[in-house]
PLY file of the C-alpha trace (Angstrom):
ply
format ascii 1.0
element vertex 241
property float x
property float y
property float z
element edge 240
property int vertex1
property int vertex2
end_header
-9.18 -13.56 -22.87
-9.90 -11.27 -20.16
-9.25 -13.12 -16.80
-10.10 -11.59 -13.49
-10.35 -12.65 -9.45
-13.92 -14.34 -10.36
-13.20 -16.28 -13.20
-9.87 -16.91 -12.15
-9.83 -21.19 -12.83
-10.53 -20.31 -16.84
-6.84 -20.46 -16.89
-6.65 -24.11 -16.41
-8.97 -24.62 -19.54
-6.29 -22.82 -21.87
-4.38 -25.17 -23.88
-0.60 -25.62 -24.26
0.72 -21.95 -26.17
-2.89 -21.10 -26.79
-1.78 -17.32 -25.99
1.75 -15.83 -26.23
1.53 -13.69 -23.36
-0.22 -12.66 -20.06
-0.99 -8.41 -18.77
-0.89 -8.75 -15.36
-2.40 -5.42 -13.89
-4.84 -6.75 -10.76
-4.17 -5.21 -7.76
-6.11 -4.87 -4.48
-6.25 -1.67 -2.67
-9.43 -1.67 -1.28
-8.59 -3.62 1.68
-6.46 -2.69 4.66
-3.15 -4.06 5.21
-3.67 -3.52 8.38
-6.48 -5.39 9.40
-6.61 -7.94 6.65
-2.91 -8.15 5.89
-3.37 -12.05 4.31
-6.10 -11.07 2.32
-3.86 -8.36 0.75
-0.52 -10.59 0.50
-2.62 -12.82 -0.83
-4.28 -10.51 -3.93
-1.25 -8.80 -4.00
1.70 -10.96 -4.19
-0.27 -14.83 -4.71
-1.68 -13.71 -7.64
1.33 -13.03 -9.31
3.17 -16.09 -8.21
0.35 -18.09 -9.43
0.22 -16.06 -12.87
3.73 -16.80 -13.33
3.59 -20.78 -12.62
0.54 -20.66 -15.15
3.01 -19.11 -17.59
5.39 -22.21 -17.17
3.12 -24.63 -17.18
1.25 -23.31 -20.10
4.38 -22.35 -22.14
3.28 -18.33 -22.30
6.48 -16.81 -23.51
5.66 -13.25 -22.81
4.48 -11.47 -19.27
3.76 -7.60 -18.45
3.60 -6.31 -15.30
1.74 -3.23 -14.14
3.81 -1.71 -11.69
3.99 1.51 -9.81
5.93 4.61 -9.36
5.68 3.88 -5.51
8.97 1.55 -5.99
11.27 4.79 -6.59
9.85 5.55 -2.44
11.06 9.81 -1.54
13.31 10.66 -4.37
13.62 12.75 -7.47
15.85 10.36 -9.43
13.56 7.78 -11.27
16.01 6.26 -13.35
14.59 2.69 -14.11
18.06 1.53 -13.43
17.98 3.26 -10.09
18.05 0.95 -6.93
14.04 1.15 -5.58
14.12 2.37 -2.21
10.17 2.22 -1.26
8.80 3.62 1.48
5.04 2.72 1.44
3.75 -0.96 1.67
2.28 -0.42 -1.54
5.52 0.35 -2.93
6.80 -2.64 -1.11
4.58 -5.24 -2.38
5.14 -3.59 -5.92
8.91 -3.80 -5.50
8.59 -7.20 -4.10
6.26 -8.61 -7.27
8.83 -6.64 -9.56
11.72 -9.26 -8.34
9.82 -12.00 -8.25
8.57 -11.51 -11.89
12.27 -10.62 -12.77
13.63 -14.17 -11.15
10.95 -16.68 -11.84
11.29 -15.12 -15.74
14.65 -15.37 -15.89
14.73 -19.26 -14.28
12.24 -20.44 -16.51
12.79 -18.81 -20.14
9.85 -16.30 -19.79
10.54 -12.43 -21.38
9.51 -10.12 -19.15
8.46 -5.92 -19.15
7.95 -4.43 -16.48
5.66 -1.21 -16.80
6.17 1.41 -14.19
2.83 3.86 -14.06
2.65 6.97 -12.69
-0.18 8.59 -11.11
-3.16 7.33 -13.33
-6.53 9.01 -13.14
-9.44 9.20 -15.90
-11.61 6.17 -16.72
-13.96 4.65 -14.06
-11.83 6.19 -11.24
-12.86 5.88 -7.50
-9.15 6.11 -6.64
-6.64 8.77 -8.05
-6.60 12.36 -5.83
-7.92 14.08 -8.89
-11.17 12.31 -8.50
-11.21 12.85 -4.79
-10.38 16.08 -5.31
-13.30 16.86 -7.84
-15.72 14.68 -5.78
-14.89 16.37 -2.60
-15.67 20.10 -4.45
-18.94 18.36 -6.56
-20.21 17.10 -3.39
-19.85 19.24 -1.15
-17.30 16.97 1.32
-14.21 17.71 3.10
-10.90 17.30 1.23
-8.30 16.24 3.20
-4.75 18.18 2.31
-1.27 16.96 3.06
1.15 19.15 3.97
-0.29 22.38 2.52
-0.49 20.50 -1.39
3.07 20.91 -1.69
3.93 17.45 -3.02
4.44 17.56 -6.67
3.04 14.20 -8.80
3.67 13.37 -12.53
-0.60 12.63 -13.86
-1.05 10.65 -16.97
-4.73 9.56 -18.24
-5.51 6.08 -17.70
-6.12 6.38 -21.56
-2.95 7.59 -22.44
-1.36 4.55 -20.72
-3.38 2.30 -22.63
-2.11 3.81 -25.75
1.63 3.45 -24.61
1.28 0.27 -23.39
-0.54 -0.99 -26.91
2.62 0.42 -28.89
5.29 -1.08 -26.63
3.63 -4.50 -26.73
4.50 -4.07 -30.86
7.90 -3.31 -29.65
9.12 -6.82 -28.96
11.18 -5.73 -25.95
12.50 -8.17 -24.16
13.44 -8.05 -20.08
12.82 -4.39 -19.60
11.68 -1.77 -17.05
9.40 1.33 -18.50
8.41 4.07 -16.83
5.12 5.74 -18.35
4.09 8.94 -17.40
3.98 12.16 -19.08
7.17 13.70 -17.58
5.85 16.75 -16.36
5.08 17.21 -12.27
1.63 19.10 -10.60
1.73 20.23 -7.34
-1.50 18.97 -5.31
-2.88 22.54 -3.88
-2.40 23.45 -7.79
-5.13 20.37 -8.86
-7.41 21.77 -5.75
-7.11 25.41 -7.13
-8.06 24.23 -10.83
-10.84 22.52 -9.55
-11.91 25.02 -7.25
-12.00 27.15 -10.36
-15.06 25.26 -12.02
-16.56 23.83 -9.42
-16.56 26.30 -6.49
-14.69 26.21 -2.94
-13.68 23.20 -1.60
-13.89 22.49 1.94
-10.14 21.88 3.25
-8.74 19.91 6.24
-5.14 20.62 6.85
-3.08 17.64 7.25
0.59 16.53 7.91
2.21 13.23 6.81
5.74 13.02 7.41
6.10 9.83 5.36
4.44 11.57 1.97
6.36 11.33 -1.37
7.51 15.39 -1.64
8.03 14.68 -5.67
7.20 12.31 -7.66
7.80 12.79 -11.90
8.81 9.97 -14.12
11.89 9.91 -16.11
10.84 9.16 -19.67
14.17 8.94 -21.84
14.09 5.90 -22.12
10.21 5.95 -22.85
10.85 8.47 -25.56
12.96 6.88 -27.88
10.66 3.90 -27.90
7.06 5.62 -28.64
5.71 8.68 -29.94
2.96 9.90 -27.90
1.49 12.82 -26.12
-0.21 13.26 -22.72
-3.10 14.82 -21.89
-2.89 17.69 -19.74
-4.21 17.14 -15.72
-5.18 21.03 -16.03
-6.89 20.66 -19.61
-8.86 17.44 -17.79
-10.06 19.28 -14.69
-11.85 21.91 -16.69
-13.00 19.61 -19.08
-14.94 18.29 -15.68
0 1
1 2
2 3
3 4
4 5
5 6
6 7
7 8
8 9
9 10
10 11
11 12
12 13
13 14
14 15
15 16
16 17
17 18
18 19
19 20
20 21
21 22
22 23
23 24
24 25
25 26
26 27
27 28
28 29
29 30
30 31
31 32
32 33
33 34
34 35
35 36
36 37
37 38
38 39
39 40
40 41
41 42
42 43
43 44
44 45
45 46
46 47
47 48
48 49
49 50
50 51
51 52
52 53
53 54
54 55
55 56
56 57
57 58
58 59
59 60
60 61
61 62
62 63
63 64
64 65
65 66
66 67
67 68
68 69
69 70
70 71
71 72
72 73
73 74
74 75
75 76
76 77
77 78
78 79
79 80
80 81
81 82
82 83
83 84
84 85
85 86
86 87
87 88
88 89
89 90
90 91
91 92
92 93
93 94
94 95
95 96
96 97
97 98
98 99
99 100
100 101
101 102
102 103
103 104
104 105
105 106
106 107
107 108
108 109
109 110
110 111
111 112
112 113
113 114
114 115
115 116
116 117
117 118
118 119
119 120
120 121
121 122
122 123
123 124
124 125
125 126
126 127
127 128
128 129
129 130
130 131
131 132
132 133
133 134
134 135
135 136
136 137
137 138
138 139
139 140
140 141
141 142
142 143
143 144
144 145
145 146
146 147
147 148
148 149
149 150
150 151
151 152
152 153
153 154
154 155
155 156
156 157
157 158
158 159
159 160
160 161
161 162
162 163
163 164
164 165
165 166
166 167
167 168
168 169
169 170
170 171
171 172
172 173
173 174
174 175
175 176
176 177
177 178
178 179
179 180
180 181
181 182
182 183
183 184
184 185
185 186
186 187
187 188
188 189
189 190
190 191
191 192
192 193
193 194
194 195
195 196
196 197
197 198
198 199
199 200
200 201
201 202
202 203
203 204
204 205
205 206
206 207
207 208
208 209
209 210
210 211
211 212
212 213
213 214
214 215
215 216
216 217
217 218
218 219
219 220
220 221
221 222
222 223
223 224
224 225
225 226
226 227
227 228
228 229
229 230
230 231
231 232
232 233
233 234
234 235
235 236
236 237
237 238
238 239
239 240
């Protein structure tokens, strides 16, 4: 059963251990924290609270998070057992959902896993920087560049996280934190010259943001030894375009 913001009360229809476990990937980002912050707290951090009493009262023995790379915040060591230091609201509210999910689970019986995603892109995307980036150069609009494109970012396919996902749901983990991503980092200016390359010049505006993420690139040992899988290349993708 597919469940989403406007069908939300078909989870009080659900009988007692009808299903065995609950995805939980919703997220807002379309509004602004900063002019609607309880509209955000609310899609953002409600939801989940309200997923998990669901899971309690229904007797739903199994819940997945979707959570974000944003938790790790400015540093190169993305251990999962490495203390989250965010430094983005996003990777605040992630952070904050991740403990809640790890408490309330823990109090009440429930196994948890806890899937950390890298930069996604593919799919119906309106979102990642790849598909602003080959929008901007399609359409004929003005990127805007941080910081020359020197910040590096680890790209998986939205498809290719579907696939890992499906084969660690047959894994029967129990309480765990998993990064996916494909292990390998992209520097931004490198995405706008690839796409520059089939689609023509892009218009740039020069930027500087002194709170971006310099590099970003999951550590996947532990992802390794649990599935075999490979990534599609970001490159590969572009020209594909």
């Amino acid at each position: 059963m597919t469940v989403n913001r406007d069908n939300w009360t078909n989870f009080n229809n659900i009988g007692l251990s009808e299903y065995n476990s609950v995805i939980h990937c919703a997220y807002d980002l379309k509004k602004n924290l900063n002019e609607f912050p309880d509209d955000v707290l609310n899609s953002n951090i409600v939801t989940t609270a309200k997923l998990l009493r669901i899971c309690k009262e229904k007797k739903i023995a199994n819940f997945y998070f979707i959570s974000s790379c944003s938790v790790y915040g400015d540093s190169s060591n993305s251990s999962e057992e490495k203390p989250c230091i965010p430094i983005t609201m996003n990777g605040h509210i992630k952070a904050f959902n991740e403990e809640l999910v790890k408490t309330f689970c823990k109090a009440n019986n429930i196994n948890f896993v806890i899937f950390r995603v890298f930069n996604s892109y593919g799919g119906e995307d309106h979102f990642s920087v790849v598909q602003k980036i080959i929008t901007c150069s399609k359409e004929h609009k003005e990127f805007n560049l941080m910081n020359d494109g020197l910040a590096e970012r680890d790209f998986i396919h939205i498809d290719d996280v579907a696939q890992i996902i499906h084969i660690l749901l047959d894994k029967n983990l129990k309480n765990e934190v998993i990064n996916i991503g494909s292990g390998n980092s992209v520097k931004i200016i490198d995405l706008v010259n690839a796409v520059e390359n089939v689609h023509g010049k892009i218009l740039i505006n020069h930027q500087t943001n002194s709170t971006e993420t310099i590099y970003s690139r999951a550590n996947i040992t532990k992802l390794k030894k649990l599935a075999l899988f490979k990534c599609r290349n970001i490159l590969d993708f572009i020209k594909e375009q």
